[in-house]
C-alpha positions as CSV (number, residue, x, y, z in Angstrom):
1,X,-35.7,1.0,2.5
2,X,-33.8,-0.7,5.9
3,X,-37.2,-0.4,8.3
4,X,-36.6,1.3,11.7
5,X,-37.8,-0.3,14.7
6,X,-38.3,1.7,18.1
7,X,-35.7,3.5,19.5
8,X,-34.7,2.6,22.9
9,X,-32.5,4.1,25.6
10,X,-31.7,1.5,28.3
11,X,-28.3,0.4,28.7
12,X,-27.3,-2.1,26.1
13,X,-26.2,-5.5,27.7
14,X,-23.0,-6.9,27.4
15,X,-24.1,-10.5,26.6
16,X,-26.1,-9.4,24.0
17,X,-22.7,-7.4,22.1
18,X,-20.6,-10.5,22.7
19,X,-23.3,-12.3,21.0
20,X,-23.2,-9.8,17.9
21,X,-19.6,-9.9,17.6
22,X,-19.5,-13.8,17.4
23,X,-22.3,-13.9,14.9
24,X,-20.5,-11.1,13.1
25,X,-17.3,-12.9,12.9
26,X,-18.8,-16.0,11.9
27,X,-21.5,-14.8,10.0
28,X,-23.4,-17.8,11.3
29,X,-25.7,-18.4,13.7
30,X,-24.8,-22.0,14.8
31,X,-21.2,-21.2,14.9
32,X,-22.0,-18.7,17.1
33,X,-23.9,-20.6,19.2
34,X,-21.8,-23.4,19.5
35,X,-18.8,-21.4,20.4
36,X,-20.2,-19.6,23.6
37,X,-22.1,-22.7,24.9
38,X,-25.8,-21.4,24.0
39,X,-28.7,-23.0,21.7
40,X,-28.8,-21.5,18.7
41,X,-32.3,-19.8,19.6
42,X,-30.8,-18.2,23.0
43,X,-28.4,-16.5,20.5
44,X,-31.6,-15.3,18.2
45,X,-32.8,-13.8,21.0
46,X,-30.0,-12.2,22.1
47,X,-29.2,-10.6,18.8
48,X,-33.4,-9.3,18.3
49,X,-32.9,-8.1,21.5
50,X,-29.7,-5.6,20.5
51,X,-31.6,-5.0,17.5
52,X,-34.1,-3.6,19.1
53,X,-32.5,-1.3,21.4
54,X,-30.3,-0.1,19.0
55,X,-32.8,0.7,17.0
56,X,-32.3,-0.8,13.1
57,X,-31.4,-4.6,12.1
58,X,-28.3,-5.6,12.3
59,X,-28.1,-8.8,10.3
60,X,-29.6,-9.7,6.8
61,X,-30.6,-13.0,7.3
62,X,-30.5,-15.4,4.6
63,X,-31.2,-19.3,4.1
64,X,-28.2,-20.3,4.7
65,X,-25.7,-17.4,6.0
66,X,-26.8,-13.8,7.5
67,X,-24.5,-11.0,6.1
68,X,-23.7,-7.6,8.4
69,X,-25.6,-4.1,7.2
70,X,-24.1,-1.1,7.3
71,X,-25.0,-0.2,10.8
72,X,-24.0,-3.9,11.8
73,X,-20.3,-3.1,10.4
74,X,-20.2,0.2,12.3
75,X,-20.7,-1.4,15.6
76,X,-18.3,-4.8,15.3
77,X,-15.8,-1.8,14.7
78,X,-16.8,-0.7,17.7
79,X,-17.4,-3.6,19.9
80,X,-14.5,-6.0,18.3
81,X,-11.7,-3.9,19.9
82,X,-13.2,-3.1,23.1
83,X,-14.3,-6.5,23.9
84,X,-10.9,-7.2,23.2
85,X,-9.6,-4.9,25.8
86,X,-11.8,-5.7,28.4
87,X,-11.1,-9.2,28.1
88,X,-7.4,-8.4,27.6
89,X,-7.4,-6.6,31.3
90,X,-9.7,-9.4,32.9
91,X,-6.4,-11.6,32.3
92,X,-4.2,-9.3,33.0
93,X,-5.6,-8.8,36.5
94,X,-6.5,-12.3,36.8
95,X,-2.3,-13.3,36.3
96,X,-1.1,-10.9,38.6
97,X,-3.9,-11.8,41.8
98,X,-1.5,-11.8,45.0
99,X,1.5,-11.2,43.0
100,X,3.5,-8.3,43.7
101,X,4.3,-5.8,40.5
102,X,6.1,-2.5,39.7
103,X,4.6,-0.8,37.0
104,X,7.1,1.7,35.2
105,X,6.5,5.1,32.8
106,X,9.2,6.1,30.3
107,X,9.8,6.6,27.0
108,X,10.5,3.9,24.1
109,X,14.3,4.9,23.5
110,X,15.1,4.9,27.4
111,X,13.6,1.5,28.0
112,X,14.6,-0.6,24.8
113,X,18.5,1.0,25.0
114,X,18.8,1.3,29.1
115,X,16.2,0.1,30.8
116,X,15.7,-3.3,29.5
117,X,18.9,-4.5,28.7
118,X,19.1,-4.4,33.0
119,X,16.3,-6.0,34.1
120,X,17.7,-9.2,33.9
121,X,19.9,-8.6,36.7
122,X,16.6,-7.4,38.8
123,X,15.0,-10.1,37.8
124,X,17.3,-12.9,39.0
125,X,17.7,-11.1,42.3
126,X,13.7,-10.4,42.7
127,X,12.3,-13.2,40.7
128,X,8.7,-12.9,42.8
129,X,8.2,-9.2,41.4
130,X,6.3,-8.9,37.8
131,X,7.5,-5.6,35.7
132,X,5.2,-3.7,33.8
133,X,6.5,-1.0,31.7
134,X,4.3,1.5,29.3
135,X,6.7,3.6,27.0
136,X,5.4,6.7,26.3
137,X,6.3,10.0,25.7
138,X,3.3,11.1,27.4
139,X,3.5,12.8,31.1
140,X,1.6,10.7,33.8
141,X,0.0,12.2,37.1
142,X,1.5,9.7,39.6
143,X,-1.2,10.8,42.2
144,X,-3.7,9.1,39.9
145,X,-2.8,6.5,38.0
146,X,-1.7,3.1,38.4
147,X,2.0,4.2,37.9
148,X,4.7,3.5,40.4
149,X,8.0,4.5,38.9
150,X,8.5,6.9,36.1
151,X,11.5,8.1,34.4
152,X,12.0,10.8,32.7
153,X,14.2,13.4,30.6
154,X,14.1,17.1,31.3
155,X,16.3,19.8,32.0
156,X,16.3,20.5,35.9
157,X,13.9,23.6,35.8
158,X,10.6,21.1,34.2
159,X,11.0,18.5,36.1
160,X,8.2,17.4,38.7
161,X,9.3,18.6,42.7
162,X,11.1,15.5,44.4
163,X,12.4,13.9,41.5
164,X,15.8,12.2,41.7
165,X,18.8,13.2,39.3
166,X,20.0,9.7,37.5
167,X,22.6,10.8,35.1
168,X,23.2,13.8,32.7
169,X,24.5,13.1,29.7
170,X,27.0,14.3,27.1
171,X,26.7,14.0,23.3
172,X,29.3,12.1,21.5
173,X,29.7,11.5,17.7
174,X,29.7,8.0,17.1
175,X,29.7,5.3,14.3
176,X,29.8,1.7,13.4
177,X,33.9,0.6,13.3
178,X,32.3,-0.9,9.3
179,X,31.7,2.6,8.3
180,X,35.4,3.5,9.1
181,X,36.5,0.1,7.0
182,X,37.1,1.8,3.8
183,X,39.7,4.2,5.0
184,X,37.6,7.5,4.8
185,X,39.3,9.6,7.3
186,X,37.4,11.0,10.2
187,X,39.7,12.9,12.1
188,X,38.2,16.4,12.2
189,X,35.2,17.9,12.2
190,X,35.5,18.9,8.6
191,X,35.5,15.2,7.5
192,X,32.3,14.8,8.5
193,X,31.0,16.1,5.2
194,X,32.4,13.1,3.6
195,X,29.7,10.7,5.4
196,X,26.3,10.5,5.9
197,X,24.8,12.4,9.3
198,X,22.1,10.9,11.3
199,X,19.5,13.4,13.1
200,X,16.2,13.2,14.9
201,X,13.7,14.7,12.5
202,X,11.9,16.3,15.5
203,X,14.8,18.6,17.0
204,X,13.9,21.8,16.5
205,X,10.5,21.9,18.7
206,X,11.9,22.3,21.7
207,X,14.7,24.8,22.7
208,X,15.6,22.3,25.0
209,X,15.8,19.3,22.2
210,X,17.7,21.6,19.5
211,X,20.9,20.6,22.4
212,X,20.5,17.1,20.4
213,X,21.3,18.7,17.1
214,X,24.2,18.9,14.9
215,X,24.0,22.4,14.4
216,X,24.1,23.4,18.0
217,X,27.0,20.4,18.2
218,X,28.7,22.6,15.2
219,X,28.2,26.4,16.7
220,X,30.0,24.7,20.2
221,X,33.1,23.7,19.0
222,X,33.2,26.6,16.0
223,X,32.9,24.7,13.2
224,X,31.2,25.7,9.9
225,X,28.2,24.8,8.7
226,X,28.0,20.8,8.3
227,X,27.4,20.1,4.5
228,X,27.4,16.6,4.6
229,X,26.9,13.6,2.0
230,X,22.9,13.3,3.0
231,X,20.5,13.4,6.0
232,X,19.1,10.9,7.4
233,X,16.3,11.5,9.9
234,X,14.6,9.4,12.8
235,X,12.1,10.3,15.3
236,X,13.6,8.4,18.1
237,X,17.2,7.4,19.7
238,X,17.0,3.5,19.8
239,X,15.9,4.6,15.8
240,X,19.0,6.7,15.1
241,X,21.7,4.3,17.4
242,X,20.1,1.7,15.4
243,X,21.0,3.2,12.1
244,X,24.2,4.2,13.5
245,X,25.0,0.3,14.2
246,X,24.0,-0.7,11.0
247,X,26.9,1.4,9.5
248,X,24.1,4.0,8.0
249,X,25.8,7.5,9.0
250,X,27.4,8.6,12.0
251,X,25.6,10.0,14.8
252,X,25.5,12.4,17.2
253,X,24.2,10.1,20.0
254,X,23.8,10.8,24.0
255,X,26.5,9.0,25.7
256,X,23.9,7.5,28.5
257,X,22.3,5.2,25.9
258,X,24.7,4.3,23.6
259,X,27.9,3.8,27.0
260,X,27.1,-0.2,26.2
261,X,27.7,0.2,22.7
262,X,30.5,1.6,22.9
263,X,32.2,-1.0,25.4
264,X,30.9,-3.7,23.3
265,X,32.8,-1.9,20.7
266,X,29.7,-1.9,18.5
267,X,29.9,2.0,18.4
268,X,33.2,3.7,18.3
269,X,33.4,7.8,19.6
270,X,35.1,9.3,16.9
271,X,36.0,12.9,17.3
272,X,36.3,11.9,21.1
273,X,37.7,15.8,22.0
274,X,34.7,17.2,20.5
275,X,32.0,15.9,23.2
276,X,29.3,18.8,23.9
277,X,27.8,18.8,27.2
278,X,23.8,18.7,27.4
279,X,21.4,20.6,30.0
280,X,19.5,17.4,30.1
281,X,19.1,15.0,32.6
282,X,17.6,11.3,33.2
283,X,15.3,11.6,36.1
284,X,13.6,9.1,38.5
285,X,10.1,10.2,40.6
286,X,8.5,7.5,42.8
287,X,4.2,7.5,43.2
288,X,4.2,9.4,46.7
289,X,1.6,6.9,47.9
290,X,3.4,3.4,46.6
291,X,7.0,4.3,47.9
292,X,6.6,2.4,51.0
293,X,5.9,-0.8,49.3
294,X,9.0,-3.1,49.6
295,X,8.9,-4.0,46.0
296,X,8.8,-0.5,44.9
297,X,11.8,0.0,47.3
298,X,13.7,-2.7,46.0
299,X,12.9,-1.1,42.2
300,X,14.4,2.0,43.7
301,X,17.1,1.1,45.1
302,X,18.4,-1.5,42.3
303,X,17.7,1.3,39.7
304,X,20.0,4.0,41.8
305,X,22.5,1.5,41.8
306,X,22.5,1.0,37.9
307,X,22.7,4.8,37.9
308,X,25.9,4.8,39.7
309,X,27.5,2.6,37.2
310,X,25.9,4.6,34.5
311,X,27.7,7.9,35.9
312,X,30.8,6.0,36.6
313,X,31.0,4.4,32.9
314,X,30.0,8.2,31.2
315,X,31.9,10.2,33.9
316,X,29.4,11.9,34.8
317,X,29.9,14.4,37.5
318,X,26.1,16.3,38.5
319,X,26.3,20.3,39.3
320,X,25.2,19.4,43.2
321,X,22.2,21.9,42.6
322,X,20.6,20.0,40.9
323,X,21.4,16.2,42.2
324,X,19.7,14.8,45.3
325,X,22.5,12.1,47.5
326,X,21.7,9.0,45.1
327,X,24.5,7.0,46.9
């Protein structure tokens, strides 16, 4: 039976965890020891001293090796990833000291088939200014976070007050100029049953998101129910323009994110008559208290001009209820 020693409730100290999770990953005392610069008996101490404010041993020691007990393996998993994060955002903080930084919110799809693919201009013209984007999907409160520029996707009536209209977007069925190689016709909406269709599995959540879907693309311009070869389903639109490059299926992708593609001639817009306008909308908000700062400004301003280009290249023209003067 493991003994139990007194139970203690006083904070536990952080030397004495990053002394844990070195013993623990080298399951040796003198590894340990040698690796954070201590004798191997300030590292003893260290560990009898966790072990006694958490309350049960830790270790099994041996002659030659100590081995983790169960309630040692419970807290490395634990400790190992939160030491890891701390010391991740010590260096973090530590490389950006007196350097001036944006940091950005928006989703994955948005940054890896817009966003990014831009920066490089930014970055040649501000090379003094660090970027720091966080995809996610997940709404940020830009009153209390760390957050200075977010982009996001909504229809006008959900976006946050004082956001700025980027783009809307139209949906246009695309595919890979391989696919079309073998002399399949697509030439009507019918012969879309001969191929394969690509759809985001997710769709059908929001009333708003069921605009993405073939069926509403279908009911639009009358045609009959799509029966096509197969589905294939992704959860994401740099996932399904992805497949759609690789000559998978053909897609019913949003004109915004795929306009490069297209003049690269990677894509081709087949069915070019049959676009179907969306209710969405690509949507920049600024932290209220960072949009003075000149590098935040400069972000700003560079992005509105990409935007222009954007609307230019997708012919886009806003209802001007719901666009704020971008230009």
């Amino acid at each position: 039976m493991t003994p139990h020693l007194p139970l203690r409730t006083r904070p536990i100290s952080l030397g004495c965890l990053r002394a844990f999770e070195a013993v623990a990953r080298h399951l040796n005392f003198r590894a340990a020891a040698e690796e954070m610069s201590l004798t191997q008996s300030a590292v003893s101490r260290q560990i009898q001293s966790l072990e006694e404010d958490v309350g049960v041993p830790l270790f099994l020691r041996h002659t030659r090796a100590v081995e983790l007990t169960g309630a040692g393996a419970q807290l490395l998993r634990a400790v190992q990833p939160s030491l890891y994060s701390m010391d991740s955002a010590v260096q973090q903080i530590r490389q950006t000291a007196g350097r001036r930084s944006v940091s950005i919110s928006t989703w994955a799809s948005f940054a890896s088939m817009w966003l990014i693919p831009r920066l490089e201009a930014f970055q040649r013209d501000h090379p003094d200014i660090d970027i720091r984007i966080d995809a996610t999907d997940v709404p940020v409160d830009l009153e209390t976070t760390d957050v200075d520029v977010a982009l996001r996707y909504s229809v006008p009536a959900r976006i946050a007050s004082g956001a700025e209209r980027l783009f809307g977007e139209q949906l246009a069925v695309v595919a890979s100029p391989w696919l079309l190689q073998d002399g399949t016709p697509l030439r009507e909406p019918a012969d879309l049953n001969r191929f394969t269709l690509i759809e985001a599995g997710d769709l059908y959540h929001s009333h708003h998101t069921e605009w993405l879907s073939w069926q509403r693309w279908a009911e639009a311009h009358g045609v009959g129910r799509l029966a096509p070869r197969r589905w294939l389903y992704f959860n994401y639109a740099h996932q399904i323009a992805q497949a759609a490059l690789a000559g998978q299926g053909v897609a019913l992708a949003r004109m915004p994110l795929v306009a490069d593609s297209l003049a690269a001639g990677d894509l081709v817009e087949v069915l070019p008559q049959h676009k179907l306008d969306s209710p969405l909308a690509y949507w920049l908000l600024i932290a209220p208290r960072r949009a003075a700062r000149p590098e935040v400004k400069a972000f700003r301003d560079w992005l509105r001009m990409q935007a222009a280009m954007t609307r230019q290249t997708i012919g886009d023209v806003p209802d001007p209820d719901t666009e704020t003067d971008l230009d």
